[in-house]
N, C-alpha and C positions, 0 to 999 in steps of 0.2 A: 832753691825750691821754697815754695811760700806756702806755710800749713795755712787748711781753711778751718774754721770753727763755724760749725752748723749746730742751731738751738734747736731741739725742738719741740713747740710748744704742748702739750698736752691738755687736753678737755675730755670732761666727763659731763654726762646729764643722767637723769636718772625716767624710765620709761614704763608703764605696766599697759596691759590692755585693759579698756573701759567695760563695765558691765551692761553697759546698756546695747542694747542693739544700736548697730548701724554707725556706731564714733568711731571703735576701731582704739587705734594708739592714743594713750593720753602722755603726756610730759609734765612732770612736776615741776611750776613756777615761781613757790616759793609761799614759806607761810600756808599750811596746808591746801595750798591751792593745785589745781590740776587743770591742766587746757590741753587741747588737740591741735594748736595750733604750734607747728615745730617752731616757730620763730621765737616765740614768748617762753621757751622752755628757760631754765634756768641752768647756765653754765659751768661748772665745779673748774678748777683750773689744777687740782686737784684729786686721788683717787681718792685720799684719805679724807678731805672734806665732802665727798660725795657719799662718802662710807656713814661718815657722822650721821647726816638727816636721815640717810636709808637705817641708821642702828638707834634709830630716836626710840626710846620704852619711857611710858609712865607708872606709875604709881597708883592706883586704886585707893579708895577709904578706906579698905582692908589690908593693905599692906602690900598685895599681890602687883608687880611688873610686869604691864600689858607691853603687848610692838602693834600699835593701831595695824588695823586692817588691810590699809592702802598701802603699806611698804611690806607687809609679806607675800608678795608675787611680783614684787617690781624689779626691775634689772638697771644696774649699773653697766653704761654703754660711755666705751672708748670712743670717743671722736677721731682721734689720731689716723 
């Protein structure tokens, strides 16, 4: 009997809906960039590096730890 070994590979992208009329899905491509077009999205291979960009916070003048605007309503989506 001959065991088989199946990988399998996993992917993540990260997705929110656009504010504007009529775009619908955007996909984040990297470098605060966002496109509507699914191909250009950017691939995580990854949860945890998917998790990382989605959990990006900065720092203010004042000391205070912002999460920019465009990752709090965006969804991390399994490929698998």
């Amino acid at each position: 009997m001959r065991c088989q070994l199946q990988l399998k590979i996993m992917a993540y992208h990260i997705k929110k809906q656009s504010k504007m009329a009529g775009i619908g899905t955007m996909y984040y491509a990297d470098n605060n960039r966002w496109t509507d077009v699914y191909e250009s999205r950017k691939v995580y291979p990854t949860l945890f590096q998917a998790e990382q960009d989605k959990n990006t916070t900065y720092t203010d003048k004042w000391g205070n730890t912002l999460t920019p605007h465009w990752w709090k309503n965006c969804t991390l989506v399994d490929e698998s």
